[in-house]
DSSP file (Angstrom, degrees, kcal/mol; ACC not computed):
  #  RESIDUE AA STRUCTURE BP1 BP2  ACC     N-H-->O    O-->H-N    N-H-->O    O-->H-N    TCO  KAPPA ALPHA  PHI   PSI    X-CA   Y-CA   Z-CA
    1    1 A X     >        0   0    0      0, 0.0     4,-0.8     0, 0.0    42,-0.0   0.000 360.0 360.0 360.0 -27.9   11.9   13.8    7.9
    2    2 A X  H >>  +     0   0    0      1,-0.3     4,-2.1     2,-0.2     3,-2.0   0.981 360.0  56.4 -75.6 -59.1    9.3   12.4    5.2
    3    3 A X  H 3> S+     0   0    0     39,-0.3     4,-0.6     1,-0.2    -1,-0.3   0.872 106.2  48.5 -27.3 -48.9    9.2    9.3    6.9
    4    4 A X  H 3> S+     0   0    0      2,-0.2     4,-0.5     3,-0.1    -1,-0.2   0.790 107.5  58.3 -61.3 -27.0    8.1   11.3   10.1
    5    5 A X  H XX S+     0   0    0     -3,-2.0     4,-2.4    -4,-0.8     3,-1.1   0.978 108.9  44.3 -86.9 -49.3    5.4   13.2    7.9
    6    6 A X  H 3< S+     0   0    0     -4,-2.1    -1,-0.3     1,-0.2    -2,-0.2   0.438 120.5  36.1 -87.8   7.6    3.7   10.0    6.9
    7    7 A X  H 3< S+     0   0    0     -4,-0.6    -1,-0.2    -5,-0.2    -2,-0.2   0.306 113.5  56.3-110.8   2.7    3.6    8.1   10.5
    8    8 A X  H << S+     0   0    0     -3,-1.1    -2,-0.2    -4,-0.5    -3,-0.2   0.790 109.0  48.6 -91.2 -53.9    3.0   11.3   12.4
    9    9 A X  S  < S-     0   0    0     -4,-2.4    -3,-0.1    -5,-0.1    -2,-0.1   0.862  97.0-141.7 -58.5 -24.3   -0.6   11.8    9.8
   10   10 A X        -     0   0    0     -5,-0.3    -1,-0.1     1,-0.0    -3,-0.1   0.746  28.5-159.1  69.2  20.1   -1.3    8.2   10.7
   11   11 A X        -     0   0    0     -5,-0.1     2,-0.2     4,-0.1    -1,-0.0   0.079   4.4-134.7  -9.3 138.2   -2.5    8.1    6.8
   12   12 A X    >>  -     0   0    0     42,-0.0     4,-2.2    39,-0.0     3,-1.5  -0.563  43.7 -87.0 -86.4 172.0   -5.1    5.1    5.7
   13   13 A X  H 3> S+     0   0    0      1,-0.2     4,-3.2    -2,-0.2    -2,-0.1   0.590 120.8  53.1 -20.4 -56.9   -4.4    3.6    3.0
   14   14 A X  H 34 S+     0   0    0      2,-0.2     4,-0.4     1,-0.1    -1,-0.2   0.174 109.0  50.6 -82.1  -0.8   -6.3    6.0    0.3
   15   15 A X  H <> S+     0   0    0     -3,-1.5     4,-2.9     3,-0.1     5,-0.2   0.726 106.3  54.0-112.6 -28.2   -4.8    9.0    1.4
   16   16 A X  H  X S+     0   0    0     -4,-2.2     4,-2.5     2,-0.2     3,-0.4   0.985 121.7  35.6 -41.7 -65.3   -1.0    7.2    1.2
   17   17 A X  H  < S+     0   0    0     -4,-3.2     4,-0.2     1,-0.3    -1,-0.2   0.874 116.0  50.2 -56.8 -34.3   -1.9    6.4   -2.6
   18   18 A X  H >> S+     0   0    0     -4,-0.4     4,-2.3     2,-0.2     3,-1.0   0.905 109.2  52.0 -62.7 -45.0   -3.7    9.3   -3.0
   19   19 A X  H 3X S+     0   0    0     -4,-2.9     4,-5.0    -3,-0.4    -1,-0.2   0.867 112.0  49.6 -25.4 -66.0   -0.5   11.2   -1.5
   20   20 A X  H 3< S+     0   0    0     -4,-2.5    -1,-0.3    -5,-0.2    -2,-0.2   0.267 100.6  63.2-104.2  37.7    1.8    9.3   -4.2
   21   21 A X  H <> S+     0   0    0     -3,-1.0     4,-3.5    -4,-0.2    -2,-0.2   0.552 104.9  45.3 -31.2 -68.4   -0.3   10.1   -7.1
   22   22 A X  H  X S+     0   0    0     -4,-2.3     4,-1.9     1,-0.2     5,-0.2   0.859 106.6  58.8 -81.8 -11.9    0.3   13.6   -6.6
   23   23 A X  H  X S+     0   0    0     -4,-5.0     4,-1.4     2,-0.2    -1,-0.2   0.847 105.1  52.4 -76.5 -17.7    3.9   13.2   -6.1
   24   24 A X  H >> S+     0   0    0      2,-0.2     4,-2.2    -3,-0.2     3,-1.4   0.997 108.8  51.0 -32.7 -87.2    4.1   11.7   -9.4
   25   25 A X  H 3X S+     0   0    0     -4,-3.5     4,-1.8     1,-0.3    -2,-0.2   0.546 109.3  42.9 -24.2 -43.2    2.6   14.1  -10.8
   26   26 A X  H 3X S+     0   0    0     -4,-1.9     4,-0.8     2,-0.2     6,-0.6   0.693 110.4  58.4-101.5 -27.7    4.4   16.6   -9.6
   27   27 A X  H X< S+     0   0    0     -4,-1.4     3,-0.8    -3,-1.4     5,-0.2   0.963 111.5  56.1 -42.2 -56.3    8.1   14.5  -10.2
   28   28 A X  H 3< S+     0   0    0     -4,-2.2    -2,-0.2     1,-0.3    -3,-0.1   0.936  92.8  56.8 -55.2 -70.3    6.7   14.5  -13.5
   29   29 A X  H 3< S-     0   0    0     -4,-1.8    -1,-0.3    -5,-0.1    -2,-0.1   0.825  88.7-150.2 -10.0 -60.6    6.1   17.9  -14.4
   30   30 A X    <<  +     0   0    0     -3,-0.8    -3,-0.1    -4,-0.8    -2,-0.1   0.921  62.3 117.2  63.0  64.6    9.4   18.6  -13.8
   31   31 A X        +     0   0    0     -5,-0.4     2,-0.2     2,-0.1    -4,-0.1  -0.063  50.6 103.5-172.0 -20.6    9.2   21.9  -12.7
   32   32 A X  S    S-     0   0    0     -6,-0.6     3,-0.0    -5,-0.2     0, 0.0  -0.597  75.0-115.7 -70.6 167.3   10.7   21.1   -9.0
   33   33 A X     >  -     0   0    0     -2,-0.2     4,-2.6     1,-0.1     5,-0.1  -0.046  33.0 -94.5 -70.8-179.7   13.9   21.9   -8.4
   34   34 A X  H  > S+     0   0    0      2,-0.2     4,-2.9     3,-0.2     5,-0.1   0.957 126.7  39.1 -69.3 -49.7   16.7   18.9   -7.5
   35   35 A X  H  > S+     0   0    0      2,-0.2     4,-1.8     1,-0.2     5,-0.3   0.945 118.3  49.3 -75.3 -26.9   16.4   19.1   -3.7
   36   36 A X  H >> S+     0   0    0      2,-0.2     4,-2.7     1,-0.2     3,-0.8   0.988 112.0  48.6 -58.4 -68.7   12.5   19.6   -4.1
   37   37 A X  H 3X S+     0   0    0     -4,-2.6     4,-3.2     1,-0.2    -2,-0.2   0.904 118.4  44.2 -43.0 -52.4   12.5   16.3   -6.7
   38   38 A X  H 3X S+     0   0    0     -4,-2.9     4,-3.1     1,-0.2    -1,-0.2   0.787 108.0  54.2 -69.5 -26.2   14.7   14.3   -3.8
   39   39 A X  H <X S+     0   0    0     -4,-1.8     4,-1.5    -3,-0.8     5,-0.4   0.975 114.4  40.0 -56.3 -77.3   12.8   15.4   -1.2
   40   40 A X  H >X S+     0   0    0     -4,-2.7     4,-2.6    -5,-0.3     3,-0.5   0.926 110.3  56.6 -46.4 -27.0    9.6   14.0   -3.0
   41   41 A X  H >X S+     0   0    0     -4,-3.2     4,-4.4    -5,-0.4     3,-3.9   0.914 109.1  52.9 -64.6 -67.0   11.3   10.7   -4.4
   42   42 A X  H 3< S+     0   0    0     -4,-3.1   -39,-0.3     1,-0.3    -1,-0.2   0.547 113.2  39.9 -57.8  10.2   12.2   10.0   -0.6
   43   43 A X  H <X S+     0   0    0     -4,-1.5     4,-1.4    -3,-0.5    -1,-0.3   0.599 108.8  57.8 -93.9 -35.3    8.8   10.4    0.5
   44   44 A X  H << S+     0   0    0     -3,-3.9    -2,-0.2    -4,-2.6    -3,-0.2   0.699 108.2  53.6 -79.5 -28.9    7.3    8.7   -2.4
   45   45 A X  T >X S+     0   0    0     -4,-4.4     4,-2.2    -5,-0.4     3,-0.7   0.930 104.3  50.7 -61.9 -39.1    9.5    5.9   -1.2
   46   46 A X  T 34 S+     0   0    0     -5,-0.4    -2,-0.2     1,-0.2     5,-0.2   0.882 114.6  44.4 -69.4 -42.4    8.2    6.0    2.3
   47   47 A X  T 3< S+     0   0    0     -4,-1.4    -1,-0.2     1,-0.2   -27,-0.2   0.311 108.8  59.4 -86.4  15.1    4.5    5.8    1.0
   48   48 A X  T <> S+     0   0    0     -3,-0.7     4,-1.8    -4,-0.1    -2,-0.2   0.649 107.5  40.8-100.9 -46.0    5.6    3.1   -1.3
   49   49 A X  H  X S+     0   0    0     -4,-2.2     4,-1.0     2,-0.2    -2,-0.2   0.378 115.6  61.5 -96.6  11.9    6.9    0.7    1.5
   50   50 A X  H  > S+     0   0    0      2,-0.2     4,-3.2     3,-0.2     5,-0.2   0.847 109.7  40.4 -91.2 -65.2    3.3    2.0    3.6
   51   51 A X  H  > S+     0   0    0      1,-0.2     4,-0.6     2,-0.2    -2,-0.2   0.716 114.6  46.4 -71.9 -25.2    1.4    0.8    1.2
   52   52 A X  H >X S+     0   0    0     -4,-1.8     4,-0.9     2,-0.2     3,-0.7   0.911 110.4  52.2 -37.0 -55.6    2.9   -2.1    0.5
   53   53 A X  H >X S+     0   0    0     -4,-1.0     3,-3.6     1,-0.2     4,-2.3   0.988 113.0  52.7 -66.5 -62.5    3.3   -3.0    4.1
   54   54 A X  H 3X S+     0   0    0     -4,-3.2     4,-0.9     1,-0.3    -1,-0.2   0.620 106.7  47.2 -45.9 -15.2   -0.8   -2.3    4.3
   55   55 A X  H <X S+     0   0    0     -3,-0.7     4,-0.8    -4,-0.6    -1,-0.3   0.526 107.0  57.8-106.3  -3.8   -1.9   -4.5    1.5
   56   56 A X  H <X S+     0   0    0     -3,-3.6     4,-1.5    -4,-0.9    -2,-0.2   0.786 113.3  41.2 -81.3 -32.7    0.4   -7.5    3.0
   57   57 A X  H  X S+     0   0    0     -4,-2.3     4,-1.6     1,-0.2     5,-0.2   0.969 114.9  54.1 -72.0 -41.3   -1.7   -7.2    6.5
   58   58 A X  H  X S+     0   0    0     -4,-0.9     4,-2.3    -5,-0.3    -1,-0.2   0.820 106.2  47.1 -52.8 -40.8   -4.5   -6.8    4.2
   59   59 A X  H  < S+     0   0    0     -4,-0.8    -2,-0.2     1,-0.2    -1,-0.2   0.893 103.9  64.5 -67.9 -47.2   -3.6  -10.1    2.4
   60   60 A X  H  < S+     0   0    0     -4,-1.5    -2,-0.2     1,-0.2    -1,-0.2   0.912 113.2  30.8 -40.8 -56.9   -3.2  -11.8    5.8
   61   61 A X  H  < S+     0   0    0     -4,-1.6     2,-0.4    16,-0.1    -1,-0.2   0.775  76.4 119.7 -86.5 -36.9   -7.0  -11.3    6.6
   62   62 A X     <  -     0   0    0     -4,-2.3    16,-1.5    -5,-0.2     2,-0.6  -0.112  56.4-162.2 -15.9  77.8   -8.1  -11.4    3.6
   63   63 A X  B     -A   77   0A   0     -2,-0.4     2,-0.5    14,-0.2    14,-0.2  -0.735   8.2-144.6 -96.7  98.4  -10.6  -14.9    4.5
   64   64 A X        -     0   0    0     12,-1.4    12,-0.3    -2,-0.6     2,-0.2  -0.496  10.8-147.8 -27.6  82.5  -11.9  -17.1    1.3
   65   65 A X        +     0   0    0     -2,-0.5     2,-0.8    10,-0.1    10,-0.2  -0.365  24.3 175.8 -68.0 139.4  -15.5  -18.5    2.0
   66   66 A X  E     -B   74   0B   0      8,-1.5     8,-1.6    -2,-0.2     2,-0.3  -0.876  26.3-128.7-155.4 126.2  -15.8  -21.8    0.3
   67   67 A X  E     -B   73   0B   0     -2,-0.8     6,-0.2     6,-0.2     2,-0.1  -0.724  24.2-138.4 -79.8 143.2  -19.1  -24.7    0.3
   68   68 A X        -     0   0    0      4,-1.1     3,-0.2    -2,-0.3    -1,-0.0   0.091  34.8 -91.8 -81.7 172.2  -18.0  -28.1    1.2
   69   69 A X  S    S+     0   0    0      1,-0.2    -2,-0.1    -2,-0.1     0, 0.0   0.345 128.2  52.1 -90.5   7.5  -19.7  -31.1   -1.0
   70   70 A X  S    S-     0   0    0      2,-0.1    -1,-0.2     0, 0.0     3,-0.1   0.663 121.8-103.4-112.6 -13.1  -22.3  -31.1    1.7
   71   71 A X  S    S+     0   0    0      1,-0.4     2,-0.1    -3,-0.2    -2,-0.1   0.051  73.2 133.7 132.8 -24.2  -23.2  -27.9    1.9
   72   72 A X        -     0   0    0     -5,-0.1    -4,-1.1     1,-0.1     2,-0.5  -0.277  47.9-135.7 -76.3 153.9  -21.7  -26.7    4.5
   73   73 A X  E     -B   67   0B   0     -6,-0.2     2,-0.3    -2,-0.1    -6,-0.2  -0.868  27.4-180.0-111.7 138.5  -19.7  -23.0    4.3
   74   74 A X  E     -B   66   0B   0     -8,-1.6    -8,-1.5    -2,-0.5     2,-0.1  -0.998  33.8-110.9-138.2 167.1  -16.0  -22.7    6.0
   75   75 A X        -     0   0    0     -2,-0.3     2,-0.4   -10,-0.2   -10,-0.1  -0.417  30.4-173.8 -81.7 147.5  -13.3  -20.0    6.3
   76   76 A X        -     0   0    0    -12,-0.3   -12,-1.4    -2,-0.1     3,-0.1  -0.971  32.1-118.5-164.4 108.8  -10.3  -21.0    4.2
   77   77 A X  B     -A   63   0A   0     -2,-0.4   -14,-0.2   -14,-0.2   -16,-0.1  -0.442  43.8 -99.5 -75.7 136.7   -7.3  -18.3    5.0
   78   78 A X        -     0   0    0    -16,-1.5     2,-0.4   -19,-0.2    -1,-0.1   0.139  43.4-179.4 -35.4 155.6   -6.6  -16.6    1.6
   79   79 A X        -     0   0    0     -3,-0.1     3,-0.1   -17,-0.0    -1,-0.1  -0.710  24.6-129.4-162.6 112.4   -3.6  -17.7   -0.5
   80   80 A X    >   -     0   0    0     -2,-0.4     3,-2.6     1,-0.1   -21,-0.0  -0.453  43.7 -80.3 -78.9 146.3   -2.9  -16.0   -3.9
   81   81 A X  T 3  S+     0   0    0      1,-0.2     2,-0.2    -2,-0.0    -1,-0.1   0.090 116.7  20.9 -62.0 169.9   -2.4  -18.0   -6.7
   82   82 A X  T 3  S+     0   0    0      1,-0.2    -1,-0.2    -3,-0.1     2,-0.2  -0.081  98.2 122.1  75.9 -50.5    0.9  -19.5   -7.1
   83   83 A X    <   -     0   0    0     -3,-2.6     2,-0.3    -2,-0.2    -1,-0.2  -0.383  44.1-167.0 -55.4 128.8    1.4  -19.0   -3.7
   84   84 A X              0   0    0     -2,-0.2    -4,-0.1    -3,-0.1    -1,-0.0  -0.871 360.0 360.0-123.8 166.0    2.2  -21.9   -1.3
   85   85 A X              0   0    0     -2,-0.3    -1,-0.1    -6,-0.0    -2,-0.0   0.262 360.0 360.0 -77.3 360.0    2.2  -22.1    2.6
């Protein structure tokens, strides 16, 4: 069902994290109960693999501008260090 609440809000990005912030928080605390805590872990999971998924699309587009020895500027698709093609 948590899975349904976070693709049914159509969440950005900032409200996912913002989202598992406070479920930290509130894991933490420790003051839910056990099915309250599982309920949140599996939610915090679902906005874990959201936000993941959204900063890999994000990496995709991500585009590098970069000058040439002549001057000239071209688009150069991101690639994080370490990373190879």
């Amino acid at each position: 069902m948590s899975e349904k609440k976070t693709t049914e809000k159509k969440m950005d990005f900032e409200q996912a994290l913002k989202r598992l912030e406070k479920i930290v928080e509130d894991m933490e605390s420790g003051e839910a109960k056990l099915d309250e805590s599982l309920a949140l872990f599996e939610e915090g999971v679902q906005l874990v693999k959201f936000c993941r998924e959204a900063l890999d699309k994000a990496e995709k587009i991500v585009m590098m501008i970069q000058q040439d020895k002549s001057g000239k500027t071209t688009e150069v698709e991101f690639t994080a260090p370490g990373e190879e093609k």
